[in-house]
C-alpha positions in Angstrom: 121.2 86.7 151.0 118.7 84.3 150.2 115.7 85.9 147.8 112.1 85.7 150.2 109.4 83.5 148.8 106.9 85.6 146.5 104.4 87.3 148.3 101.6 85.6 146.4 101.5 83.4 143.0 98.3 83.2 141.0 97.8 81.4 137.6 94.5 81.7 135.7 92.9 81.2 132.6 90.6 82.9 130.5 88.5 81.8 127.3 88.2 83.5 124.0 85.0 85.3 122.7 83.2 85.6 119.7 80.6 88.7 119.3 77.7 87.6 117.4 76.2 91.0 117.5 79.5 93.0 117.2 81.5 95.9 119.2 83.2 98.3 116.5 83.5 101.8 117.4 84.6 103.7 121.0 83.0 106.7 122.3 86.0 107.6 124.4 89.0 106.2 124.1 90.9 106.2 126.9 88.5 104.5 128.8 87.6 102.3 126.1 83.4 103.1 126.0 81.8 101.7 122.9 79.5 103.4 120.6 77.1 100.4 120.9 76.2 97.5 123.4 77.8 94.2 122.0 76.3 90.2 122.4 79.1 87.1 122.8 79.1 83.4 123.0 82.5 82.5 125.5 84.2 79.4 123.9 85.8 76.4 125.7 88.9 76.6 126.9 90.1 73.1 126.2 90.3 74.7 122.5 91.5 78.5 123.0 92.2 79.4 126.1 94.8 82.3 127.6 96.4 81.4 130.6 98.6 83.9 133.3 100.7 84.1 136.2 100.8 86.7 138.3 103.8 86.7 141.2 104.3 89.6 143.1 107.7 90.1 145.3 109.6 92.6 147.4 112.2 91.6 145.7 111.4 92.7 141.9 112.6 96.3 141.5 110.0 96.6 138.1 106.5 95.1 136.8 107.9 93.4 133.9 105.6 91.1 131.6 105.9 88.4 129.2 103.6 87.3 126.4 104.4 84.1 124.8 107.8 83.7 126.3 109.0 87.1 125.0 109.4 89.6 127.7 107.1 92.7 126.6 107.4 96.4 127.2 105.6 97.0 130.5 105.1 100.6 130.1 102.4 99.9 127.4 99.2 102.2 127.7 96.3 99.8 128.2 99.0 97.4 130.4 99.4 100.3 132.9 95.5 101.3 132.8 95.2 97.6 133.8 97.7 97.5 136.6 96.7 101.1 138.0 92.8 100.0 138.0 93.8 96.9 139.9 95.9 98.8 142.5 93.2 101.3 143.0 90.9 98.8 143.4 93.3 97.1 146.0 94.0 100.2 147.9 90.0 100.7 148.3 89.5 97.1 149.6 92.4 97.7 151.9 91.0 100.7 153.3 87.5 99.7 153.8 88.5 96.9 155.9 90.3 95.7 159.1 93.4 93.8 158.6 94.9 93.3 155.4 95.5 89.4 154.5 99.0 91.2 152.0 99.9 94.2 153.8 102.9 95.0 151.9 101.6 93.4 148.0 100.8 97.0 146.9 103.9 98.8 147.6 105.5 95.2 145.8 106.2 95.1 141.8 104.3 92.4 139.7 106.2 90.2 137.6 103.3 88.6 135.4 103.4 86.0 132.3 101.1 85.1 130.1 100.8 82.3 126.7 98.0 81.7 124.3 97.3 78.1 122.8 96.1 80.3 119.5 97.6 82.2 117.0 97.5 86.0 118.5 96.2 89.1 116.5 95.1 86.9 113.8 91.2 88.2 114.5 90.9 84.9 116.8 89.8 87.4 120.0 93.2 87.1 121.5 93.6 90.5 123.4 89.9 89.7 124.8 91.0 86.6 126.3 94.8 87.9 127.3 93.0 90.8 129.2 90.2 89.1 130.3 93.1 86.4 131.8 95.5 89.4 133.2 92.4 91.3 135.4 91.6 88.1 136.6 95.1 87.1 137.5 95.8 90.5 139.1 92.4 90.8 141.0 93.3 87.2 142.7 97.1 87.6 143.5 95.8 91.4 145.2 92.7 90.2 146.7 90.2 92.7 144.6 86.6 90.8 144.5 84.7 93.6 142.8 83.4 93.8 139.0 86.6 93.6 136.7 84.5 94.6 134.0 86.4 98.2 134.1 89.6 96.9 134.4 89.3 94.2 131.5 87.8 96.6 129.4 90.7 98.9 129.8 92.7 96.6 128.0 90.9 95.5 125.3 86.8 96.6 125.0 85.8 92.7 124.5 87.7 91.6 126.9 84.9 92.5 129.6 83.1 89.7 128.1 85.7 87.2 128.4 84.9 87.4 131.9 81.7 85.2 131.8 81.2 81.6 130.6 78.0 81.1 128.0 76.5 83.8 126.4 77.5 87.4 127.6 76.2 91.1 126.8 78.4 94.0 127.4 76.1 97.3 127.7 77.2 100.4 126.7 76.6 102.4 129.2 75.4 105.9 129.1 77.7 107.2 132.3 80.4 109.8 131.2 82.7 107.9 133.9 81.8 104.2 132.2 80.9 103.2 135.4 77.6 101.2 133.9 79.8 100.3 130.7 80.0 96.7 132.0 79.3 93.0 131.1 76.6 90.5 132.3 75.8 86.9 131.7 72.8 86.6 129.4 72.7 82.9 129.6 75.4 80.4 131.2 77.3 77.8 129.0 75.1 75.1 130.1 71.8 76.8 128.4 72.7 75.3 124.8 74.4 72.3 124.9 74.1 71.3 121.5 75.7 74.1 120.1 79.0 73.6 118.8 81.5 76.2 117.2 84.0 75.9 114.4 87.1 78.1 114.0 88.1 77.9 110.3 91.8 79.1 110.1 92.4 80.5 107.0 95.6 82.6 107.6 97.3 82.9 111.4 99.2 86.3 110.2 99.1 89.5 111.9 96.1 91.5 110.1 97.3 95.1 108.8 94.7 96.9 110.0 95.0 96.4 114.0 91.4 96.8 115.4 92.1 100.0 117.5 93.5 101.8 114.4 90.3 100.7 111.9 87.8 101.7 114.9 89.3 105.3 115.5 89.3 105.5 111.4 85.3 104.2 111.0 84.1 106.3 114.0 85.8 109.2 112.2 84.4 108.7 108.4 82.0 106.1 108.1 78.1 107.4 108.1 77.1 103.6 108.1 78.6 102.7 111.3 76.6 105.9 113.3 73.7 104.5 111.6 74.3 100.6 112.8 75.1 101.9 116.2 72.3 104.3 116.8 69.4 102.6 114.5 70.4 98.7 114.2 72.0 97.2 117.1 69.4 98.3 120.1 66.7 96.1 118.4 69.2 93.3 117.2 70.7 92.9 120.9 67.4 92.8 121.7 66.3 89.7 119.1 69.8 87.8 119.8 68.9 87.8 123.3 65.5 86.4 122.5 67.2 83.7 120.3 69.7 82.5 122.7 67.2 82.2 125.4 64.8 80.2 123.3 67.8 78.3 121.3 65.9 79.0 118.3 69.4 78.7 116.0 67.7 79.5 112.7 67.1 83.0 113.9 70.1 82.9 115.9 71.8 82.1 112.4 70.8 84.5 110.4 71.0 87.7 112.6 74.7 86.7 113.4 75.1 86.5 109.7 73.6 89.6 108.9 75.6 91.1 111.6 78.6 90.2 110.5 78.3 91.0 107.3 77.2 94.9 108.6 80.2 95.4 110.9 82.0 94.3 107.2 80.3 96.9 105.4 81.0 99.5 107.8 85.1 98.6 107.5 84.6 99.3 103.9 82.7 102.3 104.0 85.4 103.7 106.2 87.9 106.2 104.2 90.1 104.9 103.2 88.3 101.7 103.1 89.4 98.7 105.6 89.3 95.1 104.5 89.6 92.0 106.8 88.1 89.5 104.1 90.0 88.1 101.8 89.2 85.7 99.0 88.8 82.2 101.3 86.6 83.9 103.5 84.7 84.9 100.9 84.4 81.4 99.6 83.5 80.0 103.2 80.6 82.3 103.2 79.3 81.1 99.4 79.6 77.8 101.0 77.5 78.1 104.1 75.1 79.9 102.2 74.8 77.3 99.7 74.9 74.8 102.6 71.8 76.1 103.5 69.9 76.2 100.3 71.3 72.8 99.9 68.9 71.8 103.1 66.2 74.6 103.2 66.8 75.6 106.1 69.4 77.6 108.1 71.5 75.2 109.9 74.8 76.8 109.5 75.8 80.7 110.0 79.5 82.3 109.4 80.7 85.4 111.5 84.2 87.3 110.6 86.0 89.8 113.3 88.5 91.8 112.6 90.2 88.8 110.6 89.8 86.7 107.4 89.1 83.7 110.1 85.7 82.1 109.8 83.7 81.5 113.2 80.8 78.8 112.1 78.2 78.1 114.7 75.9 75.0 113.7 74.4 72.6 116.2 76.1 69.1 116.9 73.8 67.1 114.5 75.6 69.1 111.5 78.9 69.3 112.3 80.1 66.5 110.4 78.5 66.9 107.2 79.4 70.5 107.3 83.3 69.6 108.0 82.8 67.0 104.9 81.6 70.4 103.2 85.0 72.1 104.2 86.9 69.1 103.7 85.6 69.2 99.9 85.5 72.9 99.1 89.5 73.6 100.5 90.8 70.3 100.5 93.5 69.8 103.6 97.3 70.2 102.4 99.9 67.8 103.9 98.5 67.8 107.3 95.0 65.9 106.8 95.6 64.0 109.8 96.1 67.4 112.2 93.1 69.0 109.8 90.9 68.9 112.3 91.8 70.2 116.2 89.5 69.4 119.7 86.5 68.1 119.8 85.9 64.4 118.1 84.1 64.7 114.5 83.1 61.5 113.1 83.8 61.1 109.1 80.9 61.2 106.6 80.3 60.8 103.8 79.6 63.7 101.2 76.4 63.2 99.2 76.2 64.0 95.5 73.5 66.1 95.7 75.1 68.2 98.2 78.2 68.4 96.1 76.4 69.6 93.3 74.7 72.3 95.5 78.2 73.6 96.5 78.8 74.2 92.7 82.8 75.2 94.1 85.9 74.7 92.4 87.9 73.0 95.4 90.9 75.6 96.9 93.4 73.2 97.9 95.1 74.4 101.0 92.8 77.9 101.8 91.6 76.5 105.2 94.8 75.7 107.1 93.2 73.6 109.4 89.5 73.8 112.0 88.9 73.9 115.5 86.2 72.1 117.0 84.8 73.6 119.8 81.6 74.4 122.0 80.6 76.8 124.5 82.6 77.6 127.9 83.0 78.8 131.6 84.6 82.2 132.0 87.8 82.7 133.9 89.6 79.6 136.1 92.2 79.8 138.9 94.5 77.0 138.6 95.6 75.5 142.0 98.3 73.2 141.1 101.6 75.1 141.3 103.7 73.0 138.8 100.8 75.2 136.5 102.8 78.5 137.5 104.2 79.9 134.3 106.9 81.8 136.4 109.1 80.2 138.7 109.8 81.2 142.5 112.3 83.6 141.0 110.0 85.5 139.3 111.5 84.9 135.6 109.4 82.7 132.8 110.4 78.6 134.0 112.6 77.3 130.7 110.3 75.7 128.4 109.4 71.7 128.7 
């Protein structure tokens, strides 16, 4: 017998996102709450984007998922919190309404697929965008058109904020239940248009400390990180939110610094200590800060997740001269034609004074290669079907 059509395909994307005052730290686990309220910038996703398909059938006897073309195992905490959130939410709709546009959908199994164009857990935000992508996919293909933020968040804790173009805060909440644990534009991506971001690869391995394993160990031993949360970050999201709204980037610069550096020292004043930086990325931030001497003035800031990758903010008037920085302190390897990746960057020149300043011993080969980007919408359905990453079947289409 013939297989029916799918009840309903979806394919979506969703972009990565960078916390420029930083999440570290849950207050309750299973339901991913954070000890502190966090502050984002949502990237493009012509640069880093995830996308998903969702199908659902009455033919599939499982949900089953794949992740980069390597079928997954479904029955994955965070995946089913996901899926279970969705359906509730689903159910809910259904029953508050007349007539049901996919009457059977929730009784159907989801077949769901999903690819990065990044490196994944290399600290480059991945599960926030790969969650971000899957509530979004699930929520269209079952008709849910409430706040994902609790689903998302389920998944991955920064993943609420990939759920919002620009510049996004996700408040903590106070609510037992995380009910008010949710994420809100601050500022769409339009609001800055000269700012640009650069991604500074410096290794696309798999960190050893995941970031659910270092957070559970620095809530548990580290006295600086109740201290940040409790005494720091309430005035800081307060000050970055002041910055972004009056795109005063020399402020904006340093307290993402400073941040960054904080969330760092709270990794290493976890027991045993945790270590994300390694010796490029400490050379990447001697270089900015020189950088900035160099010019008197801030016009370049560094921030570090959970990963040895630099993310540089600067504005678009700076972004060559602080590539030909780049280009001269970790000169490229074989590939100085692919060195660079998305948005244009015109060559210049390197003065000599600015050499000096920099005072570094060139490291040839540390930064693997930079990403150009700027800042970007949230989530996008895709309407074109030939965008489907599953086929009518249900199973991942054969590669190109």
């Amino acid at each position: 017998m013939a297989s029916e059509k799918p009840l309903a395909a979806v394919t979506c994307t969703a972009p990565v996102n960078i916390a420029v005052i930083k999440y570290w730290g849950k207050r309750d686990e299973e339901l991913v709450l954070p000890i502190n309220s966090s502050l984002s910038v949502t990237l493009h996703q012509d640069q880093l984007k995830t996308t998903t398909t969702a199908v659902i059938s009455k033919d599939f006897t499982e949900d089953r998922i794949w992740l980069n073309g390597r079928e997954e195992d479904v029955g994955q905490p965070r995946l089913q919190a996901c899926l279970r959130e969705i359906r509730c939410l689903a159910r809910k709709r259904r029953n508050s309404r007349d007539g049901d546009p996919l009457p059977s959908s929730l009784s159907c199994k989801v077949h769901v697929a999903s690819v990065n164009n990044f490196p994944t857990a290399a600290g480059l935000a991945s599960s926030a965008a790969g969650y971000a992508c899957l509530a979004y996919t699930l929520a269209r293909v079952y008709g849910v058109e409430s706040d994902l933020s609790e689903v998302a968040r389920r998944g991955s804790g920064s993943a609420c904020r990939s759920l919002y173009g620009g510049f996004v805060e996700w408040q903590m909440g106070e609510q037992a239940d995380g009910k008010d644990s949710i994420a809100r534009q601050v500022a769409p991506e339009s609001h800055w248009p000269e700012l640009r971001v650069l991604i500074l690869v410096v290794s696309a391995e798999k960190k050893l400390t995941g970031s659910t394993v270092g957070m559970r160990a620095s809530v548990e031993t580290s006295p600086l990180l109740r201290f940040r949360a409790e005494s720091v970050v309430p005035a800081r999201m307060a000050e970055m939110a002041r910055c972004i709204r009056e795109r005063d980037f020399p402020s904006f610069a340093q307290l993402t610094m400073k941040d960054s550096n904080q969330f760092h020292a709270t990794c290493l004043d976890t027991f045993p200590p945790i270590s994300y930086l390694n010796a490029i990325s400490w050379r990447i931030i001697h270089l900015v800060h020189r950088f900035n001497a160099h010019h008197g003035d801030t016009k370049v800031a560094y921030t570090f997740d959970a990963g040895p990758n630099a993310v540089i903010f600067t504005l678009d008037d700076t972004v060559a001269e602080f590539v030909a920085a780049v280009r001269h302190g970790f000169p490229p390897g074989s590939n100085g034609d692919t060195f660079l990746k998305g948005l244009q960057v015109r060559p210049a020149p390197l003065s000599a004074e600015l050499q000096a300043a920099l005072a570094m011993e060139p490291t040839p080969g540390g930064v693997k290669y930079i990403i150009v980007t700027q800042v970007g919408p949230g989530p996008q359905i895709l309407d074109d079907p030939c965008a489907h990453l599953l086929g009518p079947d249900g199973l991942p289409k054969p590669a190109a």
